[in-house]
C-alpha positions in Angstrom: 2.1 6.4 27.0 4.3 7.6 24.6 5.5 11.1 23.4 5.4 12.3 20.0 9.2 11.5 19.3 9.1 8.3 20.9 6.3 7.2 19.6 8.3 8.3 16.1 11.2 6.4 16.7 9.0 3.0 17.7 7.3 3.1 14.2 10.5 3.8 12.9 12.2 0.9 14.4 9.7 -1.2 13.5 9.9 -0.2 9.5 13.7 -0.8 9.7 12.8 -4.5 11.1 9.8 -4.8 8.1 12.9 -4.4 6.0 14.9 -6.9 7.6 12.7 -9.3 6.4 13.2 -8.5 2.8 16.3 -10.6 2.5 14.5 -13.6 4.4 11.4 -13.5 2.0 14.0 -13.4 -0.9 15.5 -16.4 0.1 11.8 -18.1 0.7 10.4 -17.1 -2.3 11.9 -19.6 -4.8 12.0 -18.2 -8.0 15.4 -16.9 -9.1 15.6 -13.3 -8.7 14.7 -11.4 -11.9 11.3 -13.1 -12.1 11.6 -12.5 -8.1 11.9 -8.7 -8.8 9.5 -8.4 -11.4 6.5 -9.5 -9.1 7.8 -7.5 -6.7 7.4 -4.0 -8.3 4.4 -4.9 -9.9 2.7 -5.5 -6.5 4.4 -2.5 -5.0 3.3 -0.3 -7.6 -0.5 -1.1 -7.4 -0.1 -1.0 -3.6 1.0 3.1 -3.9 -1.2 3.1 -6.3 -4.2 1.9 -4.0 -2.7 4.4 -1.6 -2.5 7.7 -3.9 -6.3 6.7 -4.5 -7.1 6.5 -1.1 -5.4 9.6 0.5 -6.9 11.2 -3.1 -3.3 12.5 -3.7 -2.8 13.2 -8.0 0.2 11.7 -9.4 0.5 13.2 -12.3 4.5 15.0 -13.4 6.0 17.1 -16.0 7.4 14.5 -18.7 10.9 15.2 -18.1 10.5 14.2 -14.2 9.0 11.1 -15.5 11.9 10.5 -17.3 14.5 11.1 -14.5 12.2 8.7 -12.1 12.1 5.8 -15.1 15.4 6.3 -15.1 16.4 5.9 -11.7 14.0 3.3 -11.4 16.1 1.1 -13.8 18.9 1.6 -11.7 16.6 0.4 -8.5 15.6 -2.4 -10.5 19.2 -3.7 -10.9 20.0 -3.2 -7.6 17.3 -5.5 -6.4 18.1 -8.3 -9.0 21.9 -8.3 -8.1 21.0 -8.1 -4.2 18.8 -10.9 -4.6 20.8 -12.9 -6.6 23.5 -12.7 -3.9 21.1 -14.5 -1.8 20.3 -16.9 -3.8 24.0 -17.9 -4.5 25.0 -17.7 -0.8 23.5 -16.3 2.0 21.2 -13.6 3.4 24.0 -12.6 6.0 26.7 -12.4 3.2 24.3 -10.2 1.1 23.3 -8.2 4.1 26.6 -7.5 5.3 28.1 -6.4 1.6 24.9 -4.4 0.8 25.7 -2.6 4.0 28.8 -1.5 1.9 26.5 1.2 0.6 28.2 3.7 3.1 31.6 3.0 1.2 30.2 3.7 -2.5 28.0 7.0 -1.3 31.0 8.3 0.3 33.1 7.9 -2.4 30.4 8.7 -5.1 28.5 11.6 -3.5 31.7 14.0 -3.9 32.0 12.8 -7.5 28.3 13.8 -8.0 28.2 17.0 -5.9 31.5 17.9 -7.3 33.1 18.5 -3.8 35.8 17.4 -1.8 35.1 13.9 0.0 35.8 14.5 3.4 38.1 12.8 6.2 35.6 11.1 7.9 34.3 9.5 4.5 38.1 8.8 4.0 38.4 7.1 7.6 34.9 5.0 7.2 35.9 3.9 3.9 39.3 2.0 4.8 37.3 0.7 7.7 35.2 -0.4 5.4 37.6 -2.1 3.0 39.3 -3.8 6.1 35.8 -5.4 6.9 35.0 -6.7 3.4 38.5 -8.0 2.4 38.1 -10.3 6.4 34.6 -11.6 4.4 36.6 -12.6 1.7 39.3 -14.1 3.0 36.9 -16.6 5.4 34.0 -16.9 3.2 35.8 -17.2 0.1 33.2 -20.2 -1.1 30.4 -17.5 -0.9 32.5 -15.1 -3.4 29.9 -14.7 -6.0 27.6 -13.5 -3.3 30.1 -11.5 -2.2 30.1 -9.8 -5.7 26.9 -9.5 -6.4 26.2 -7.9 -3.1 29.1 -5.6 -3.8 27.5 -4.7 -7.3 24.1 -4.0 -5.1 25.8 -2.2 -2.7 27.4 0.0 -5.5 23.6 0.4 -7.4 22.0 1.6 -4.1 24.8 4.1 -3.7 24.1 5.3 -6.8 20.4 6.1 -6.8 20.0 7.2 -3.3 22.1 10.2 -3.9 20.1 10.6 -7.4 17.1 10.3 -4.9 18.2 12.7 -2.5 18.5 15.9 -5.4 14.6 14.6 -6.4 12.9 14.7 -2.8 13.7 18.5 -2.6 11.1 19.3 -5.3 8.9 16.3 -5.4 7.0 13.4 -2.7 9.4 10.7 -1.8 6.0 8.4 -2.5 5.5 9.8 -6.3 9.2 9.1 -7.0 8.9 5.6 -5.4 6.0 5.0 -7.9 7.3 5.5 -11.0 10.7 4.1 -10.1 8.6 1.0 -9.5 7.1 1.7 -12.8 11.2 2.3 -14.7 12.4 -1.1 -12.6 9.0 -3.0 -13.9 9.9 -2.1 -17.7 13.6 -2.9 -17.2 13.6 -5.7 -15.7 10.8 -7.1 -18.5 12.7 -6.1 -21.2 15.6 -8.0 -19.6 13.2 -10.9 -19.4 11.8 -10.4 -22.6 15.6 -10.5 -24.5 17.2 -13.2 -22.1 13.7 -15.5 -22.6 13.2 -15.7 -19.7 11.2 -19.3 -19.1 7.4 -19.0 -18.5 7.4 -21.7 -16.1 8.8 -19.4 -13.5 6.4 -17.3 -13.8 3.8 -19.6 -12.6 3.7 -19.5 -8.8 2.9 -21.4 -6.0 0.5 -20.3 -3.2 3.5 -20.1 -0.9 5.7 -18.0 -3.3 2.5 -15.7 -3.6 1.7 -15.1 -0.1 5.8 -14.3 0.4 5.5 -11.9 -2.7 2.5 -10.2 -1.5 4.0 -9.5 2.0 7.6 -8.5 0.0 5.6 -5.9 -2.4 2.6 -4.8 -0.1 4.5 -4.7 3.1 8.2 -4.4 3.0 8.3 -2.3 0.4 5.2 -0.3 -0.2 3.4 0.5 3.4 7.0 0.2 5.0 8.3 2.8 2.4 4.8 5.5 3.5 5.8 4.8 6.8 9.2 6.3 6.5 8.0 9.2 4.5 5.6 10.5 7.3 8.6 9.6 10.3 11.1 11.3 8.1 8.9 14.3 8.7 9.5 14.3 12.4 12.6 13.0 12.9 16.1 13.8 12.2 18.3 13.0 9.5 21.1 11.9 12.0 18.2 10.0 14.0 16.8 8.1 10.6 20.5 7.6 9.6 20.9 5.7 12.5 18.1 3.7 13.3 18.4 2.4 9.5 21.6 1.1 10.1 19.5 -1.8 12.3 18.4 -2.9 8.9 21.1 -5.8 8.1 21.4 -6.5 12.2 17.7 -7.1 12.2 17.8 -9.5 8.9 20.9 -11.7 10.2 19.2 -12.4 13.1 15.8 -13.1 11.3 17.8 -15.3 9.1 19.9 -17.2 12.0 15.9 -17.7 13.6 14.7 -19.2 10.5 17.2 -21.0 9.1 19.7 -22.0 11.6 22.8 -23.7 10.3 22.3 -22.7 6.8 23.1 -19.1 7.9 26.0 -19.9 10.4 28.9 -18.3 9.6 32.3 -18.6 10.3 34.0 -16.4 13.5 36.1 -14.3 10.6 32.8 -13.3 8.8 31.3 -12.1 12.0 34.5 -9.9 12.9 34.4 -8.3 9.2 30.3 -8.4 9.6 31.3 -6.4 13.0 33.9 -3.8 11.7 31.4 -3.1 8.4 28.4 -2.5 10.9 30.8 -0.5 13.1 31.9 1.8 10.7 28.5 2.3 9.0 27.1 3.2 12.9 30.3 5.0 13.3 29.8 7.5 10.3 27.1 9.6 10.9 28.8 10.5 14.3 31.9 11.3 12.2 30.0 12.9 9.3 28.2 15.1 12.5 31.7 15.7 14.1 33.4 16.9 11.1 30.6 19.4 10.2 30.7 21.1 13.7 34.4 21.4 13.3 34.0 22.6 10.3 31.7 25.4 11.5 33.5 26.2 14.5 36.4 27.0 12.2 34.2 28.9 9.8 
């Protein structure tokens, strides 16, 4: 029925739109989000775990790559507590829509960290960018904390995914994901631990248990082994762009599920729009540029 590709590019789909659910499950779950965060990587990392045991893959690493993933995992950690606490101080479209500001920070970031030149089409995507955001703003100013935080996310993600990108070459995307689960587990405790955090939050319902289950097991673990093996097959440019569905698949989850709550004024959908566009928009530019680039060369 299908090809190999095709058949690639369904299952890829269909992880991006496991993902757009994250932001949906935050919202149900309703503990606040470091508690929120905490469950979550504990449940993620048993769930690898379960799976390194069942493919019999070993997960040892040298101690200084622990040390890097720990460390990066902190950094994941944070993301995830500022991204869902931007849902839970405003909306799942206004977090969705500013974490997809992602494209703006690794643009500017990337050259920092590679020591390069940025290029013009991270220049061009970038303003675009900025335009977006600042029409959020400027109609959803009520939300601006969730604006912020998703910002702050936005900034964390940027950060760590270009981290990720120079550990992949030498080790499994799976192995890293474990032990950054692992680094984000002890960080956020120790945050708990020194802010004392109540205990009473920590007591969940049946609901809130069944949501974090399907938030650790299934959004993040089995949709995370699922990209691995698709990654394999597929292009960069391909991945790249069928991510980009993520936030487009979670507003309209959201807008099913909770209606009104997630209506938004026309401004925020023309800045949602022109953020979305651009972040579509740059891997075609990013493409462009490089086949200039080489035609020149």
């Amino acid at each position: 029925m299908f090809s190999g590709r095709q058949r690639n590019v369904f299952l890829l789909h269909i992880t991006v739109l496991i993902w757009g659910f994250t932001g949906v499950l935050g919202e149900l779950i309703t503990v606040s989000a470091l508690p929120l965060v905490w469950f979550r990587v504990i449940i993620a990392a048993l769930s690898l775990l379960i799976y390194f045991r069942f493919i019999k893959q070993p997960i040892g690493v040298s101690t200084s790559d622990l040390l890097k993933f720990l460390g990066v995992g902190l950094i994941v950690g944070l993301h995830w507590v500022l991204f869902f606490h931007a849902i839970k101080v405003s909306t799942v479209s206004v977090a969705l829509v500013t974490l997809s500001a992602i494209t703006l920070f690794t643009a500017i970031l990337e050259p920092i960290f590679n020591k390069r030149r940025i290029s013009l089409a991270d220049v061009a995507v970038g303003v675009i960018i900025i335009f977006g955001i600042y029409l959020i703003f400027k109609f959803e100013f009520q939300y601006i904390q969730g604006i912020v935080f998703g910002l702050l996310a936005a900034f964390c993600a940027g950060i760590f995914a270009i981290l990720n990108v120079r550990m992949v070459r030498k080790h499994s995307p799976t192995i890293i994901t474990f032990y950054e689960m692992i680094g984000a587990f002890i960080g956020v405790s120790l945050v708990m631990l020194i802010g004392g955090q109540s205990s009473a939050e920590l007591i969940l319902s049946a609901q809130d248990w069944a949501y974090l289950l399907l938030l650790g097991s299934v959004c993040t673990a089995l949709a995370y082994a699922l990209s691995v093996s698709i990654m394999k097959e597929l292009s960069a440019f391909a991945v790249a762009l069928a991510t980009n569905m993520e936030p487009v698949y979670g507003i309209l989850i959201a807008l099913l599920i909770f209606g009104d709550k997630e209506t938004m004024s026309t401004g925020f959908y023309i800045g949602a729009v022109i953020v979305l566009s651009a972040v579509f928009l740059y891997p075609y530019l990013k493409a462009k540029f490089r086949k200039r680039k080489s035609v020149i060369i």
